[in-house]
C-alpha positions, 0 to 999 in steps of 0.5 A, a space after each residue: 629518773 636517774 639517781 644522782 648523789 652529792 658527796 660533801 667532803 671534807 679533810 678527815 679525822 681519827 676514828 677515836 681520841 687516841 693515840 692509835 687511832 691519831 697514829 693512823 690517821 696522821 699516817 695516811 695524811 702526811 703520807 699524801 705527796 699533795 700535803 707534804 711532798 714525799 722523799 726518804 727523808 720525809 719518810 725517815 722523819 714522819 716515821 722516826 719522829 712525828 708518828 712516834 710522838 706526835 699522835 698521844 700529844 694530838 689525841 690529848 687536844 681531840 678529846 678536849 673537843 670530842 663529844 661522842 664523835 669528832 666535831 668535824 664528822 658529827 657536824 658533816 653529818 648534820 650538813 648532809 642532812 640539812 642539805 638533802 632535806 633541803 634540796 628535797 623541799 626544792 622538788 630535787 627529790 632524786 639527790 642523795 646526800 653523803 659525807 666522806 673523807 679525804 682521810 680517814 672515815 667515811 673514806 671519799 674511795 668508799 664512798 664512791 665505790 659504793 655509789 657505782 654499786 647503788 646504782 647512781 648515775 652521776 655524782 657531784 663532790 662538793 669539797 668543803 674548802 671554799 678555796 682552792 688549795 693543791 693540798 686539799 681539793 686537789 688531794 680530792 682531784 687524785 682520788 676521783 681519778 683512781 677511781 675512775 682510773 681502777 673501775 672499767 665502769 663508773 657514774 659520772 663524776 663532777 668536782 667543784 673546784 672552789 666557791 670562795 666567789 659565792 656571794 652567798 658564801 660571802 652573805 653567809 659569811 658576813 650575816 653570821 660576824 653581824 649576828 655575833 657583833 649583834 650579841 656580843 658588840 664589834 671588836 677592834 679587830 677582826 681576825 681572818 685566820 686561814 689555814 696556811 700552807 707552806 709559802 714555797 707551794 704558792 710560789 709554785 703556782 697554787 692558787 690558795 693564797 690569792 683566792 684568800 686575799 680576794 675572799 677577804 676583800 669581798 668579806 670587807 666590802 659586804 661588811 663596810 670595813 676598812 683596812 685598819 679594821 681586819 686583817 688576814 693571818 695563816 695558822 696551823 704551820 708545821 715543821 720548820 719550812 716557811 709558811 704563808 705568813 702573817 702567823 695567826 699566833 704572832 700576830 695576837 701577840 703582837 696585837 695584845 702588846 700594842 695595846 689592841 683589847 678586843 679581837 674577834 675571830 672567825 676561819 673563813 676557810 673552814 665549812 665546819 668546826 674542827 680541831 683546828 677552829 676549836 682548839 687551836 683558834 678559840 682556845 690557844 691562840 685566846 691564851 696568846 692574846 690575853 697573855 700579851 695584853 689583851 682584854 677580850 677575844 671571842 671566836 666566830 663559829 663556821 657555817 657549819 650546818 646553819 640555814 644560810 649555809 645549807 642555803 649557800 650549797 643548794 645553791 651550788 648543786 642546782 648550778 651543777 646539777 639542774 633538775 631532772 626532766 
């Protein structure tokens, strides 16, 4: 029987909370021309400016979230696992799981070199971005093409390029803001915030910012809402190019000086809680809002490693990889 592997991936993080370690990983992060398109002048500007005062700032915000490892990892390791025993207890005993990044560790070339010297004979990569984003699956794109570009032999590579359709993506999605409300009760809004890229990227034909409209669409008809009752932002902008915009933060303040008193927040982009979930979006843009006015804020975790989750990618592997006769 022919081995056969699944490689969840997921964008990175720094191997530690400090400013060395944030320095490396930012490095090599916003070095990628998928991320930010490469010139001398960004070269003069990442070097001369960010990576010199950037990283002790960053890492200061990882170690209010760090718990004997980086979310992000430690909650990508609990996936894989999920995800293997399940698909074992589906008779796919032949499937191993693995975790890798696009930065930093455990490095996605790693990770596939390693497969090539175990012997697998076909690998499906499941980046773990429900939509598709030139920036971040297709930085996934480049790196299983330098592979298969640098080995004159190689096991057989598939790459699923988004699952933002998924229904059960969409159920999983919808169960975990029902069990929140459940708890806590409904909110007067629901905040979608997704991770923005810059708007000039989308007006060059990446697909993202549609593929976010249509999963909040499919979102709001699960959950019965109206149009009044949700509404999509961007997050996490850097430098001074226009991103796609309603801002995430701009619009909680605006919210909180309306006269809005309740939100709740859920990141339908992110399959794992990270830096961006916790820190950004439950706690700072928390502050913006009841700072502005508001009365109550919670934010909705990810998917994470949930049993509706891990159900979610089962799913997804037996669509690509059928079971070995």
């Amino acid at each position: 029987m022919a081995r056969r592997a699944v490689l969840l991936v997921n964008l990175g993080t720094p191997d530690e909370p400090t400013a060395p370690a944030v320095r490396r990983y930012l490095k090599e992060f916003l070095w990628d021309d998928r991320v930010i398109k490469r010139n001398p002048l960004w070269w003069l500007v990442l070097n001369g400016i960010v990576l010199t005062f950037r990283p002790k700032r960053v890492a200061k915000l990882y170690q209010t979230v760090w718990q004997g490892d980086s979310p992000i990892r430690s909650i990508g390791y609990e996936q894989a696992s999920a995800l293997q025993e399940k698909l074992h207890s589906m008779g796919m005993q032949d499937i191993d799981v693995h975790l890798a990044m696009t930065y930093g560790k455990p490095s996605l070339r790693e990770r596939l070199q390693g497969l090539l010297a175990q012997g697998y004979e076909h690998c499906l990569l499941i980046p773990l971005y429900p939509q598709y984003s030139a920036t971040t699956t297709g930085a996934i794109y480049d790196q299983v093409a330098a592979y298969l570009q640098n080995n004159r032999n190689f096991c057989e590579v598939s790459v699923v390029k988004d699952y933002y359709r998924q229904p059960a993506y969409i159920h999983a999605l919808a169960e975990s803001i029902r069990a929140h409300w459940q708890q806590h009760g409904k909110a007067q809004k629901l905040l979608l915030s997704f991770h923005g890229i810059p708007k000039m990227y989308v007006e060059k034909g990446d697909p993202y910012q549609q593929q976010v409209i249509e999963t909040a669409d499919l979102l709001a008809k699960e959950l019965q809402l109206q149009s009044d009752e949700y509404q999509v932002c961007f997050q996490s902008r850097f430098g001074p190019t226009e991103w796609l915009q309603p801002y995430t933060d701009k619009t909680l303040e605006a919210w909180g000086a309306a006269g809005i008193e309740s939100v709740d927040a859920i990141c339908p982009a992110f399959a794992a809680d990270c830096l961006e979930t916790l820190e950004e979006i439950a706690e700072q843009n928390k502050e913006f809002f009841l700072h502005a006015g508001g009365k109550r804020y919670h934010y909705i975790p990810a998917l994470n490693a949930s049993p509706a989750h891990i159900d979610m990618l089962a799913t997804i592997v037996t669509q690509y990889l059928p079971r070995n006769i």
